[in-house]
ZAMARGU-4260 file (C-alpha; in steps of 0.2 Angstrom, whole numbers, plus 5000, padded with zeros to 4 digits):
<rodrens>
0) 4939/4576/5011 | 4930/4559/5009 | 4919/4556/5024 | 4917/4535/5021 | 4937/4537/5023
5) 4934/4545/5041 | 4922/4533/5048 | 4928/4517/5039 | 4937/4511/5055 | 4926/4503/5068
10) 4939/4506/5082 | 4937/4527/5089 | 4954/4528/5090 | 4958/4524/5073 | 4941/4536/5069
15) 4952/4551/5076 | 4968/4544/5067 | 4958/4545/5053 | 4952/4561/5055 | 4968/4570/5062
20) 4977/4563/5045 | 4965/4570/5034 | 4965/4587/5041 | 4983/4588/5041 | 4981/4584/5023
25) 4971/4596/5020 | 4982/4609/5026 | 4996/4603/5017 | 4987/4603/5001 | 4980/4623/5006
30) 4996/4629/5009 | 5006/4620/4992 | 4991/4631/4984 | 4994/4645/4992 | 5013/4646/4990
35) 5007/4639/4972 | 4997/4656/4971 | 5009/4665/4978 | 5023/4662/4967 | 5014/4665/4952
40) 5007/4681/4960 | 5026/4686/4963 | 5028/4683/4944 | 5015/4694/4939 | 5021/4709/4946
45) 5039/4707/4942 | 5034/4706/4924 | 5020/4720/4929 | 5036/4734/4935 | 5044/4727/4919
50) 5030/4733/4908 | 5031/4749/4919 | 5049/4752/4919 | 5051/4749/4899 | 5034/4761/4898
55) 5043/4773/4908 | 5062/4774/4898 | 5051/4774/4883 | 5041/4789/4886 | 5058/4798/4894
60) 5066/4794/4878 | 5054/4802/4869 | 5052/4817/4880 | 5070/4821/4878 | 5070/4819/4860
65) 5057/4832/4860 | 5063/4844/4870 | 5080/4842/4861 | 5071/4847/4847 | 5061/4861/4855
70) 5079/4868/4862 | 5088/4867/4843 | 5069/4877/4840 | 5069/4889/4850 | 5074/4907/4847
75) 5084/4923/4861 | 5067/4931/4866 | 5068/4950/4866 | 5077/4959/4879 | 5064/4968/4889
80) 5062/4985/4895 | 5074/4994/4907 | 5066/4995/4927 | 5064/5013/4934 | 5080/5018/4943
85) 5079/5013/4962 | 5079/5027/4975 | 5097/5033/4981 | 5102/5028/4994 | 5107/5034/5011
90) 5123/5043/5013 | 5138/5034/5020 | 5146/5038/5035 | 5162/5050/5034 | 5176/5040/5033
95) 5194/5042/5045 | 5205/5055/5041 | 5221/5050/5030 | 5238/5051/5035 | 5249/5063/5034
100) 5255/5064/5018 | 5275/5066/5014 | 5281/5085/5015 | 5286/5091/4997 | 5301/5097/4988
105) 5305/5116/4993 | 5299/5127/4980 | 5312/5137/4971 | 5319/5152/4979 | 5310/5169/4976
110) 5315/5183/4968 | 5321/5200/4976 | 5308/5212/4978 | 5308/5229/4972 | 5317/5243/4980
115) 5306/5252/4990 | 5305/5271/4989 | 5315/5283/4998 | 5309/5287/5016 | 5304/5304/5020
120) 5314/5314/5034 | 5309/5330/5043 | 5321/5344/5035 | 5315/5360/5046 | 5302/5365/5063
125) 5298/5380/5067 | 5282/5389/5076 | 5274/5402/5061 | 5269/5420/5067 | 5250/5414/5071
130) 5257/5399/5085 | 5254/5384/5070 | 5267/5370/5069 | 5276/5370/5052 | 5287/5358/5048
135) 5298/5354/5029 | 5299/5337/5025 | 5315/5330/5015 | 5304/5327/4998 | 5298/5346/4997
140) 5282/5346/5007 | 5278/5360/5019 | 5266/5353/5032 | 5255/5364/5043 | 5250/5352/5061
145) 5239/5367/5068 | 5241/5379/5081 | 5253/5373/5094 | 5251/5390/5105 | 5236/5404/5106
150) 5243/5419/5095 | 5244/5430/5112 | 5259/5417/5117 | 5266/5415/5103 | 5268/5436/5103
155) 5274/5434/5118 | 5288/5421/5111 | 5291/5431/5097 | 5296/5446/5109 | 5308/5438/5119
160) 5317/5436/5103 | 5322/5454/5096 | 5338/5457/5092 | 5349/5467/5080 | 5356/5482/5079
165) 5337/5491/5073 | 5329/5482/5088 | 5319/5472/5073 | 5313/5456/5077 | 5320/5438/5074
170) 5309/5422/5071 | 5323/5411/5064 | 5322/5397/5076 | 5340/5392/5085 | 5340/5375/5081
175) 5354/5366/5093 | 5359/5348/5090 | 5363/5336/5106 | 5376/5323/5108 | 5371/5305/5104
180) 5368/5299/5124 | 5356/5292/5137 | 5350/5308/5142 | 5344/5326/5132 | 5346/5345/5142
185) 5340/5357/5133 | 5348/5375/5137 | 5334/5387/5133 | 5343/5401/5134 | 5351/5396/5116
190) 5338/5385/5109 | 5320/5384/5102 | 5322/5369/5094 | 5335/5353/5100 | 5337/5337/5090
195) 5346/5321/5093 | 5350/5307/5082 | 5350/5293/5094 | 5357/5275/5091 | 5357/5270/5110
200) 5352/5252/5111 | 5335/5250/5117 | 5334/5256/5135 | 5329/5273/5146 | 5330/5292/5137
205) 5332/5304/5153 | 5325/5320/5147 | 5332/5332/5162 | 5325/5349/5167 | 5332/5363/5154
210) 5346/5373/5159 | 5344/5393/5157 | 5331/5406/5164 | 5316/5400/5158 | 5301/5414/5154
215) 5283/5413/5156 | 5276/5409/5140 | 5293/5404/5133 | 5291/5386/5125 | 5304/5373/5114
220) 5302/5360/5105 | 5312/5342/5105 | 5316/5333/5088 | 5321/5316/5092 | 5325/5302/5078
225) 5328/5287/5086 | 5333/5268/5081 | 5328/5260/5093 | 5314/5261/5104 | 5318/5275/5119
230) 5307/5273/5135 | 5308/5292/5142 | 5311/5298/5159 | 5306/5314/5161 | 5312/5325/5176
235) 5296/5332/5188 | 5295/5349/5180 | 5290/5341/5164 | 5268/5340/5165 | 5256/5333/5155
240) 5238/5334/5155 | 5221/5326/5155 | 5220/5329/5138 | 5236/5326/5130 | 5248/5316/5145
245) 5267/5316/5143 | 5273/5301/5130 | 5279/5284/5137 | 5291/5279/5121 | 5300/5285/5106
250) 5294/5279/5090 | 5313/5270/5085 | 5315/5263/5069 | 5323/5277/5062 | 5305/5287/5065
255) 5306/5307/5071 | 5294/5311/5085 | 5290/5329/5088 | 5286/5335/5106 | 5282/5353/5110
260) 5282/5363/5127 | 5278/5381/5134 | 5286/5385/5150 | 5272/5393/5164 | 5278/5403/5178
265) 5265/5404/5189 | 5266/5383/5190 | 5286/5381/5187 | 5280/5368/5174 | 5287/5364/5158
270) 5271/5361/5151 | 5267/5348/5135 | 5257/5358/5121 | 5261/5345/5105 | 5265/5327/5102
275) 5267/5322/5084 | 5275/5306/5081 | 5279/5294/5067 | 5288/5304/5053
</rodrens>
């Protein structure tokens, strides 16, 4: 800014003319430097990321090509060594039960069986001299159930029987079969020992008070082979005891079933002395 420029007008207007234009000069001239500066700065750092960016693809370049180089180089490392097996774990919950699977093919048809053996019948009873119980089986066997009677009855028995023309004594037992029916009535004036084979259908077996003239210490015994299952009825002179009570039911099934009695006097019973069921 040249000063004698300012103050060469002598009129103060013109001074402040003077000096209004030369400022505004100056700013002009500032701000065409700085734009001047600018612009050139602005070219210095475009050619500066240039430099940067050719610098940076050079050296990415290059990397690669090494590590190309390193990967074509480099060998399968060795396989390590196994980890410890882990703990087991905890066990699952039960699952649902399936469905019903589909029934199968029925099997073949079985074979018959064997035969089964012959069953054993009861051939003979009778009461032996000392009161015991023998009875003859259909195979042979002679089976002795024990003392039905004391020995002082069974003589007794025994004497009611003598007969013959030399007075001896008799101890075949008069065995008397009875009709196929509901009901037994045993005569004991004509028999020791009275069977039936009954094929009733399953129902009531009356057993009524014997016929005769019964004796004190006179007994009998019934033999009864039933089909089917009998439930007995026995008439009121019939009596059991605490010890051996008077049966409910026959055996049936083609079973034989024993039951003894001895007739006491002094009572008027017909009283139960042996039960022997099953045979």
């Amino acid at each position: 800014m040249a000063i004698d420029k300012i103050f060469n007008d002598s009129n103060v207007d013109g001074i402040a003319d003077n000096i209004f234009n030369t400022v505004n000069n100056s700013v002009s001239e500032v701000k065409q430097m700085q734009q001047r500066k600018a612009a050139e700065n602005a070219q210095l750092v475009i050619q500066s990321l240039k430099k940067i960016d050719t610098d940076i693809r050079e050296k990415f370049d290059n990397v690669t090509n090494v590590m190309e180089k390193r990967v074509l180089t480099i060998k399968d490392g060795r396989n390590g060594i196994d980890g410890k097996d882990g703990r087991d774990g905890k066990d699952g919950r039960n699952g649902k039960d399936g469905l019903n699977g589909k029934q199968g093919v029925p099997g073949p048809q079985g074979k018959d069986g064997k035969d089964g053996r012959d069953g054993v019948s009861v051939n003979d009873a009778h009461i032996d001299f000392d009161g015991s119980l023998i009875i003859t089986l259909s195979d042979g066997k002679v089976l002795n159930v024990g003392e039905v009677v004391s020995q002082e009855l069974e003589k007794q028995f025994v004497s009611i029987k003598q007969g013959g023309s030399s007075g001896g004594i008799s101890n075949v037992p008069r065995v008397i079969a009875i009709a196929n029916a509901t009901s037994i009535t045993v005569n004991t004036d004509t028999t020791d020992i009275a069977t039936q084979a009954n094929t009733q259908s399953v129902g009531t077996l009356t057993i009524n008070a014997p016929t005769g003239t019964a004796v004190n210490g006179q007994k009998f015994i019934l033999r009864l082979t039933s089909t089917n299952v009998q439930t007995f009825s026995f008439n009121a002179i019939f009596a059991g005891s605490t010890d051996l009570i008077l049966p409910t039911s026959s055996s049936g099934g083609g079973l034989t079933d024993y039951i003894g009695f001895i007739y006491n006097s002094t009572s008027s019973k017909w009283q139960l002395l042996a039960k022997v069921f099953g045979f």
